[in-house]
MMTF fields as JSON, N, C-alpha, C and O atoms, coordinates in Angstrom:
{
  "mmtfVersion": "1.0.0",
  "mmtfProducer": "UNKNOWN",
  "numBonds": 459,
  "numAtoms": 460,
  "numGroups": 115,
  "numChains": 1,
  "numModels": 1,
  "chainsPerModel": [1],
  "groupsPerChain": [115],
  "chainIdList": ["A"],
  "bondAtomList": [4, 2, 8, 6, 12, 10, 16, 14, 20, 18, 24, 22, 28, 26, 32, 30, 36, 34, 40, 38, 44, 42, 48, 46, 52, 50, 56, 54, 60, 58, 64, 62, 68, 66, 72, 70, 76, 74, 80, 78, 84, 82, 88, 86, 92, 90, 96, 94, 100, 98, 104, 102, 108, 106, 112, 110, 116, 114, 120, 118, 124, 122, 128, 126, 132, 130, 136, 134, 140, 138, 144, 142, 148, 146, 152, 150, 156, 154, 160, 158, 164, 162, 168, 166, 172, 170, 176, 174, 180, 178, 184, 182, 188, 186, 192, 190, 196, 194, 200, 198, 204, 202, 208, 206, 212, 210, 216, 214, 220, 218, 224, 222, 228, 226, 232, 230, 236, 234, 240, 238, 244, 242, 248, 246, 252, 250, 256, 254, 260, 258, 264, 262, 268, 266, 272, 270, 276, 274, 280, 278, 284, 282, 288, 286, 292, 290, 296, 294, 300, 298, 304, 302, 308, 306, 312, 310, 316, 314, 320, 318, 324, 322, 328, 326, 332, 330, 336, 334, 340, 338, 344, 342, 348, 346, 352, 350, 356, 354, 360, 358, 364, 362, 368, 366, 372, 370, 376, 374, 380, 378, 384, 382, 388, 386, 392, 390, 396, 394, 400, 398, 404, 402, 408, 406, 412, 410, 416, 414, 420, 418, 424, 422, 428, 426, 432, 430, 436, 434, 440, 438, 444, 442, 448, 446, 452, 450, 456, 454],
  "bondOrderList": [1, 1, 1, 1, 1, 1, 1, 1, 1, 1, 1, 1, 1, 1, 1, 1, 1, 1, 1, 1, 1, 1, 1, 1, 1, 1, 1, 1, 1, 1, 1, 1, 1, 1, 1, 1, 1, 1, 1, 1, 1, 1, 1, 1, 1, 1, 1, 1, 1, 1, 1, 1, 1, 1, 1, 1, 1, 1, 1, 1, 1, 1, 1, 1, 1, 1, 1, 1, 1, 1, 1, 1, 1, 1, 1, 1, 1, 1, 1, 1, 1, 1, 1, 1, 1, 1, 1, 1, 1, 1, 1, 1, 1, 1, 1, 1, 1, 1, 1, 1, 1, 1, 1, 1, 1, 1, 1, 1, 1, 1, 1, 1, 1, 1],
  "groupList": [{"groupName": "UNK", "atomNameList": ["N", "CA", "C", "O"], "elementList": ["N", "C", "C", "O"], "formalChargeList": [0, 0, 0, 0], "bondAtomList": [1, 0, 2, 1, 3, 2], "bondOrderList": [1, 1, 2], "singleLetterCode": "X", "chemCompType": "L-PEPTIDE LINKING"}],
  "groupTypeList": [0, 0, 0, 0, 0, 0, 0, 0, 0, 0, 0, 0, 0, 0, 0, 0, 0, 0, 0, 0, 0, 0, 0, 0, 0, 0, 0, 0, 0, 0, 0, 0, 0, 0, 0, 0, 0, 0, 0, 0, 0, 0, 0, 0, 0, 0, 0, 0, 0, 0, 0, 0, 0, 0, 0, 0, 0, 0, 0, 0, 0, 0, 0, 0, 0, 0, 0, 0, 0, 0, 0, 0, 0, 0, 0, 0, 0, 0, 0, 0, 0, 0, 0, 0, 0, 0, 0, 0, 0, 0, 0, 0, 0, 0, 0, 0, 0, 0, 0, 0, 0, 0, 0, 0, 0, 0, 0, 0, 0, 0, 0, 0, 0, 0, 0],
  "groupIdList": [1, 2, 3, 4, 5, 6, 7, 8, 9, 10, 11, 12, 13, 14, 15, 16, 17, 18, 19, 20, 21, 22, 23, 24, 25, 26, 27, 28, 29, 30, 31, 32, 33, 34, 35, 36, 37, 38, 39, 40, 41, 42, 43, 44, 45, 46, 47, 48, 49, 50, 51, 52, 53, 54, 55, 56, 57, 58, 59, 60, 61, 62, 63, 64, 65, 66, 67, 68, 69, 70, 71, 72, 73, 74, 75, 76, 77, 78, 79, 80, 81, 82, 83, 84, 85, 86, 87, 88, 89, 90, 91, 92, 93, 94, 95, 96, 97, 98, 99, 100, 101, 102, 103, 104, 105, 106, 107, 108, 109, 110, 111, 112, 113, 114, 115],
  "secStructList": [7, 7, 2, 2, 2, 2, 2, 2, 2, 2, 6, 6, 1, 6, 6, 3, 3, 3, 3, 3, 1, 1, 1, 1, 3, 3, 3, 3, 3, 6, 6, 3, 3, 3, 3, 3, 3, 1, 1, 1, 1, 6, 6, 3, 3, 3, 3, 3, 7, 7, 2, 2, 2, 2, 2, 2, 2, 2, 2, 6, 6, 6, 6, 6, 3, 3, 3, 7, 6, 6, 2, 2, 2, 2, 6, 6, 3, 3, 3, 3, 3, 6, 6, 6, 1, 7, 2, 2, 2, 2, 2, 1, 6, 6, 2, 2, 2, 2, 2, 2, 2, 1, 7, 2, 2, 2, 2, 2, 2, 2, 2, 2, 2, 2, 7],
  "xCoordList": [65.811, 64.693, 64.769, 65.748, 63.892, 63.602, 63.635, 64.043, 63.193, 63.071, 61.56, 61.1, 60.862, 59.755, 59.025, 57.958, 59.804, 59.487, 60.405, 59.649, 61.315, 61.803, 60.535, 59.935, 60.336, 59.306, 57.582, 56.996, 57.012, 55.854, 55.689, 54.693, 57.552, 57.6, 57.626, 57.232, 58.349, 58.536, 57.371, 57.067, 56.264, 54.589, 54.154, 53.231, 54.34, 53.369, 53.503, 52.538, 54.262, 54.638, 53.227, 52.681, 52.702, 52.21, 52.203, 53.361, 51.349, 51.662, 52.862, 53.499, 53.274, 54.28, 53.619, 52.39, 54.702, 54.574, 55.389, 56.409, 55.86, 56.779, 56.53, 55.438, 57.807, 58.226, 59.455, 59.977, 59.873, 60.995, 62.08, 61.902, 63.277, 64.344, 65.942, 66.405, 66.303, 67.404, 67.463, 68.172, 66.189, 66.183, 66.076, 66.984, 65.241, 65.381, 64.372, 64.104, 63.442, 62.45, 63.07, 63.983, 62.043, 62.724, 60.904, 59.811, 61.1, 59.854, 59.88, 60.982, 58.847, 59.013, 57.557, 56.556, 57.823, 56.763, 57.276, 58.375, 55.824, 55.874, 56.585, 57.063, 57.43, 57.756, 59.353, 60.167, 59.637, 61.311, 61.258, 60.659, 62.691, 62.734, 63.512, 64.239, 63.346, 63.734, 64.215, 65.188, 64.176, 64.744, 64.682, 63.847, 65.728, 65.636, 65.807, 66.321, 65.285, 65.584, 66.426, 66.638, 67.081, 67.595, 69.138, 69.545, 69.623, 70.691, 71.747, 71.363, 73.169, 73.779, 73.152, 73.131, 72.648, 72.056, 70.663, 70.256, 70.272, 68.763, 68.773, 67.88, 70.454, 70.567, 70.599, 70.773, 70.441, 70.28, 69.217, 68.549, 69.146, 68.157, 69.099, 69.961, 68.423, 68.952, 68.368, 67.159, 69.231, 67.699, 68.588, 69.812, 67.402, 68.042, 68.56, 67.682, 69.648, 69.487, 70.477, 70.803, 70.645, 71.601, 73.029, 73.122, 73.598, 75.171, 75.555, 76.402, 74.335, 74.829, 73.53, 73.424, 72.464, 71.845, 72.451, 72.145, 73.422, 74.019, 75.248, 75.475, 76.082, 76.603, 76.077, 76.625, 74.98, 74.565, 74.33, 74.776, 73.376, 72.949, 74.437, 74.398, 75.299, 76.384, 77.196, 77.608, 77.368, 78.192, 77.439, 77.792, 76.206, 75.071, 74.944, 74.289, 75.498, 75.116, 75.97, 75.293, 77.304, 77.851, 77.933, 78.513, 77.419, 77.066, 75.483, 75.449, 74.384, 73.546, 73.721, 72.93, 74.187, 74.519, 76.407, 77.551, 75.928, 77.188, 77.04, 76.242, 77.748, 77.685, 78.009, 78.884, 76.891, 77.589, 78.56, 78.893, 79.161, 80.621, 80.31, 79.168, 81.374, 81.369, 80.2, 79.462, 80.302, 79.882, 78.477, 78.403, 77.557, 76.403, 76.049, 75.044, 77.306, 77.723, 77.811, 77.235, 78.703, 78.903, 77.773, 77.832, 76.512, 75.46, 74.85, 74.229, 74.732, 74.053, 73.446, 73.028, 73.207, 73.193, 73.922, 75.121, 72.941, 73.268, 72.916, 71.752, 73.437, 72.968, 72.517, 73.067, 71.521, 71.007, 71.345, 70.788, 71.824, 72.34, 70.888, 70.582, 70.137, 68.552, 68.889, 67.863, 70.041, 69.715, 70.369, 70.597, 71.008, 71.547, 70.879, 70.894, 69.966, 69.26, 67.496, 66.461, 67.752, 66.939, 64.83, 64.743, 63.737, 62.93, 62.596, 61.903, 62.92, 62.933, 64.129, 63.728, 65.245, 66.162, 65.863, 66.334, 65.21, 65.029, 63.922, 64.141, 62.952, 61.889, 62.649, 61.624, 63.045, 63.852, 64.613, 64.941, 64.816, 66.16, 65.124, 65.836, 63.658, 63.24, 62.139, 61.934, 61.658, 61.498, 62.161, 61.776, 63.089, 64.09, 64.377, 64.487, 64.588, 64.801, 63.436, 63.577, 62.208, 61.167, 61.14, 61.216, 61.004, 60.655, 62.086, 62.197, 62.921, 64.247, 63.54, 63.659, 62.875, 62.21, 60.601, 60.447, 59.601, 58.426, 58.967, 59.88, 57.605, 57.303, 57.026, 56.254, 57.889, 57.651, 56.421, 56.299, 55.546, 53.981, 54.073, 54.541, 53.696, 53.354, 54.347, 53.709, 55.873, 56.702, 56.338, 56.407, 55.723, 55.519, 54.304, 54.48, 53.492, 52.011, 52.347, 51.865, 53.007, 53.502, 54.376, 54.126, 55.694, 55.994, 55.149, 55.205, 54.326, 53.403, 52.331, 51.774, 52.077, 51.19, 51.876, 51.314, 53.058, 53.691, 55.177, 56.009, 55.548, 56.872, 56.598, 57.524],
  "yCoordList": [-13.991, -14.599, -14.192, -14.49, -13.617, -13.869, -14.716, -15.82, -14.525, -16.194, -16.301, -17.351, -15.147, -15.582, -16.375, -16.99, -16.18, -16.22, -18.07, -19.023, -18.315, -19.886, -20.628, -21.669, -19.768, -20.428, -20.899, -21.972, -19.252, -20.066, -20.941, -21.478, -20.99, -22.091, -23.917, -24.918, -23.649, -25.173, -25.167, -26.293, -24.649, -24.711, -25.115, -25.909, -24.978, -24.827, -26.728, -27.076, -27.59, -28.75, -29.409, -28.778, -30.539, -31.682, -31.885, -31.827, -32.117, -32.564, -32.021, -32.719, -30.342, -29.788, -29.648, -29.657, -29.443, -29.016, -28.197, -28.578, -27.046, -26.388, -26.91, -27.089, -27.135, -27.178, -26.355, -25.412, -27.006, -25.926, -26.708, -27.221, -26.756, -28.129, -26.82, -25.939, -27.189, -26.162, -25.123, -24.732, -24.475, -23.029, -22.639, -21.83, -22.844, -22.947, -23.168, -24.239, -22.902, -23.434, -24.576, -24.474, -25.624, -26.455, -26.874, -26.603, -27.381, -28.251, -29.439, -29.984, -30.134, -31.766, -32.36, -31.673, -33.734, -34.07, -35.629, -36.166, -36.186, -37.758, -37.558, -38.671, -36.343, -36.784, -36.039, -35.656, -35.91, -35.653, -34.651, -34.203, -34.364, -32.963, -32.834, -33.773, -31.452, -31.443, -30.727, -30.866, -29.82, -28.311, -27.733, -28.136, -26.618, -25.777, -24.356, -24.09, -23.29, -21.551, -21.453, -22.24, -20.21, -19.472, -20.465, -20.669, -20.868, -21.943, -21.425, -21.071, -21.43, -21.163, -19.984, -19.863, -19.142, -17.637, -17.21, -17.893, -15.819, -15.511, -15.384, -15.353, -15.329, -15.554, -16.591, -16.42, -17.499, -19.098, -19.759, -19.457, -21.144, -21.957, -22.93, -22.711, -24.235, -25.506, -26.537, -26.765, -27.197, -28.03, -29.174, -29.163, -30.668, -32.089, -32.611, -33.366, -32.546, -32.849, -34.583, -35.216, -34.825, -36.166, -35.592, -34.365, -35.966, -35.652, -34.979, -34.168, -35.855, -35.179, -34.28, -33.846, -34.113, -32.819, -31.748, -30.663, -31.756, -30.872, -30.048, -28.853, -30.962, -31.106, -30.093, -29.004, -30.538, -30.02, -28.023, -26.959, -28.471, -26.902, -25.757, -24.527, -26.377, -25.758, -25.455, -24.322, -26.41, -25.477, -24.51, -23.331, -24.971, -24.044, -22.978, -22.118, -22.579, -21.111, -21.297, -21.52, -21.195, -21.23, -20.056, -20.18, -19.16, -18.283, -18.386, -17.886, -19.068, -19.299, -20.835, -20.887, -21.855, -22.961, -23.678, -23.75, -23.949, -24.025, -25.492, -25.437, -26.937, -27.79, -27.195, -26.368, -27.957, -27.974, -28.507, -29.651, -27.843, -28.563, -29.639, -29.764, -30.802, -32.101, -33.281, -33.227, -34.342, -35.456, -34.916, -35.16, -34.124, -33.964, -33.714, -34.068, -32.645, -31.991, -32.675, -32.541, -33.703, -35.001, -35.656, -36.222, -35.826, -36.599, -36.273, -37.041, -34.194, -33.662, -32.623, -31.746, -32.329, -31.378, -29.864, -29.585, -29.122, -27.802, -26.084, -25.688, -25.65, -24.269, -23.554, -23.752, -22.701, -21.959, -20.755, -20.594, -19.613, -18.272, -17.626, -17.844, -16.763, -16.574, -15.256, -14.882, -14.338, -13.02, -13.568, -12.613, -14.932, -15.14, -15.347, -14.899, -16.405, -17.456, -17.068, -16.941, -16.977, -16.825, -17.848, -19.045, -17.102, -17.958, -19.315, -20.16, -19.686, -20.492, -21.66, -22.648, -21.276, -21.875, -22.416, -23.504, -21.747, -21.706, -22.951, -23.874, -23.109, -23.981, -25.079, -25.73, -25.331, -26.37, -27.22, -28.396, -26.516, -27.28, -27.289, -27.636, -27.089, -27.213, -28.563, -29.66, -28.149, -29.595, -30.761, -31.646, -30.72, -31.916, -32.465, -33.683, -31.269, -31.818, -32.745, -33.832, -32.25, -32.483, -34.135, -35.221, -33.878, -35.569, -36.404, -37.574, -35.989, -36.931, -37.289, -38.388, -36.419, -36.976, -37.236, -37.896, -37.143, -37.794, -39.36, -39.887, -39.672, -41.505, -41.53, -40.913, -42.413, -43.043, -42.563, -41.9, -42.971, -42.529, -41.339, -40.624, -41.09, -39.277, -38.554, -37.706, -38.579, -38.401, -38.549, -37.547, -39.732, -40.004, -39.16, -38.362, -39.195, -38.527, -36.966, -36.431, -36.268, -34.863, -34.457, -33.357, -35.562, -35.566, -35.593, -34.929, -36.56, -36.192, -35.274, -35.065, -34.654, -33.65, -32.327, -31.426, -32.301, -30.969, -31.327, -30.528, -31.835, -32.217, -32.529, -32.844],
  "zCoordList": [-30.521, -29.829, -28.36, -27.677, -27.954, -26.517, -25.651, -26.011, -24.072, -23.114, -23.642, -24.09, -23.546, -23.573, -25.039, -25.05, -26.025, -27.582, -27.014, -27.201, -26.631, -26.714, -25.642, -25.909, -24.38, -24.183, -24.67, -24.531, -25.433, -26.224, -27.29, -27.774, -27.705, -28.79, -28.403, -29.002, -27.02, -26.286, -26.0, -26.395, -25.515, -25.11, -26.297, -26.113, -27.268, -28.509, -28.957, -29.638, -28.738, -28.705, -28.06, -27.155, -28.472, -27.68, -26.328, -25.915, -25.378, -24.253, -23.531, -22.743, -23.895, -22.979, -21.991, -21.939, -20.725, -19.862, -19.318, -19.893, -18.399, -17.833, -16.447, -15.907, -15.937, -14.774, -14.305, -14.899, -12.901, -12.72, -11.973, -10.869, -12.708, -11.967, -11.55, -12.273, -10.334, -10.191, -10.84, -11.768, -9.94, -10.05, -11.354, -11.547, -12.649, -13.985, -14.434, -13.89, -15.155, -16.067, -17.445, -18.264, -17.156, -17.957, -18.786, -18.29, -19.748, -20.829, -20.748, -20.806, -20.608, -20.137, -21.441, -21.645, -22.137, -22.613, -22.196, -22.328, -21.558, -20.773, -20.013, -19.796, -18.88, -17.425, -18.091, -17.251, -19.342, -19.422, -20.284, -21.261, -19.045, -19.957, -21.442, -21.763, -22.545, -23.768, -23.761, -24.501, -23.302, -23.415, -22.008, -21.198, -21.673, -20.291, -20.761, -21.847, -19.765, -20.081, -19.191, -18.268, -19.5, -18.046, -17.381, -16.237, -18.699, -17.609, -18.772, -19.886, -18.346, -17.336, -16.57, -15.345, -17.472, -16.66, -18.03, -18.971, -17.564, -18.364, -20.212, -21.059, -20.262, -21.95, -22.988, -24.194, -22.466, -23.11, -22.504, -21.515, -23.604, -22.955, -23.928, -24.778, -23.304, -23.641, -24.514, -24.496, -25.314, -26.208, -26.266, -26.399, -26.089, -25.838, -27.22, -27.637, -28.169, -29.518, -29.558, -28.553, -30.435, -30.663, -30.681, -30.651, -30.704, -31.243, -32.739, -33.113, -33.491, -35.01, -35.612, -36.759, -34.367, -34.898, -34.35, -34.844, -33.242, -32.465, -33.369, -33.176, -34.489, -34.844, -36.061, -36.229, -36.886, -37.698, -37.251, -37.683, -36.169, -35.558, -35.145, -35.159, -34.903, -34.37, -35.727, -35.98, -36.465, -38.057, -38.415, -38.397, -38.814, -39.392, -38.73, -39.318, -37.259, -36.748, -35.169, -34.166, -35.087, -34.333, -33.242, -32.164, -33.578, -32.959, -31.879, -30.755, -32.462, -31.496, -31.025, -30.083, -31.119, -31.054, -30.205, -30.655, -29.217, -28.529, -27.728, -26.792, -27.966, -27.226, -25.643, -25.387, -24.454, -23.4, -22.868, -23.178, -22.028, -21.796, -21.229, -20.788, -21.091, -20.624, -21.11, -22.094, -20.085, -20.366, -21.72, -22.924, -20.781, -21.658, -22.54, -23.157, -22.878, -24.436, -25.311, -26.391, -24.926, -25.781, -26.063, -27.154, -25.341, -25.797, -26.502, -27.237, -26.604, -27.631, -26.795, -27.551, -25.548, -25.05, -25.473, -25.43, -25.833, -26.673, -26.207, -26.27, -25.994, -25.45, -26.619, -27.702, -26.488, -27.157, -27.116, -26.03, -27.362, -27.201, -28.066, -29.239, -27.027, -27.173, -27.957, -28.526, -28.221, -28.738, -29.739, -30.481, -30.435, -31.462, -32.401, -33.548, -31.637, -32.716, -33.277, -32.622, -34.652, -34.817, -34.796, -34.522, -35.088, -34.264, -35.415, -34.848, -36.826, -37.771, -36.673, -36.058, -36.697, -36.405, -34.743, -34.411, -33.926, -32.532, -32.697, -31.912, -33.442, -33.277, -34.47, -34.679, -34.819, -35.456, -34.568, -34.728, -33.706, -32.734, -31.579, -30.637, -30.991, -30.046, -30.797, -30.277, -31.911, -32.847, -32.549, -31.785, -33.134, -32.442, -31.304, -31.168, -29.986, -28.982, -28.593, -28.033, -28.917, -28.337, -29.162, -28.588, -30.712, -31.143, -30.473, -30.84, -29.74, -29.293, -28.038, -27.497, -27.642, -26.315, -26.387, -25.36, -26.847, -26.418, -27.023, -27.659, -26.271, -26.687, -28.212, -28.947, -28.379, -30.448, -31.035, -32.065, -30.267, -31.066, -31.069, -31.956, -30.219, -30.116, -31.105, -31.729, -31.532, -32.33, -33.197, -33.908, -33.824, -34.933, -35.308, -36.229, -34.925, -34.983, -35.126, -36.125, -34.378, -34.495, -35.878, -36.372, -36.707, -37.504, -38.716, -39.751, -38.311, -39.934, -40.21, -41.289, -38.863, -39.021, -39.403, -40.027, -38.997, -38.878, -39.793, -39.366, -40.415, -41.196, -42.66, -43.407]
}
């Protein structure tokens, strides 16, 4: 996957938006962000998951899937390795980050249209 292929997939979401937080493009739906590009540097991007979808994504393909280090890692914070992962697997885990972060409704409403 590309930056640009993780980014028209985080666009393609509900009520995305791109912004830009420390120097980084990041995806925000209701004000928070779900996902970031370009962090640590232009070969990853980041996706907001739980602990045990992180968990799941990282056995299943440890190669594009890497907890971040520390506190955040632990929450479910996940790096994406963009020439790893493929784009099935890339919008699965930007899926997730995104229903972990919009508001209940809107989640819900996106799940049954699209799940």
């Amino acid at each position: 996957m590309t930056a640009g292929e993780f980014r028209k997939l985080a666009l393609s979401f509900p009520e995305t938006k791109e912004r830009q937080h420390m120097r980084h493009p990041d995806f925000r739906v209701a004000g928070k962000i779900f996902a970031t590009l370009a962090y640590p540097d232009k070969n990853w991007g980041t996706v907001k998951l739980t602990p045990e979808q992180q968990e799941e994504f990282v056995r299943a393909e440890p190669k594009a899937f890497v907890a971040v280090k520390g506190e955040w890692g632990r929450k479910g914070a996940t790096s994406v390795r963009l020439r790893e992962v493929g784009r099935d697997s890339g919008r699965r885990a930007l899926a997730a980050a995104w229903c972990n972060t919009a508001p209940k409704a809107l989640a819900r409403e996106f799940e049954g249209k699209f799940h």
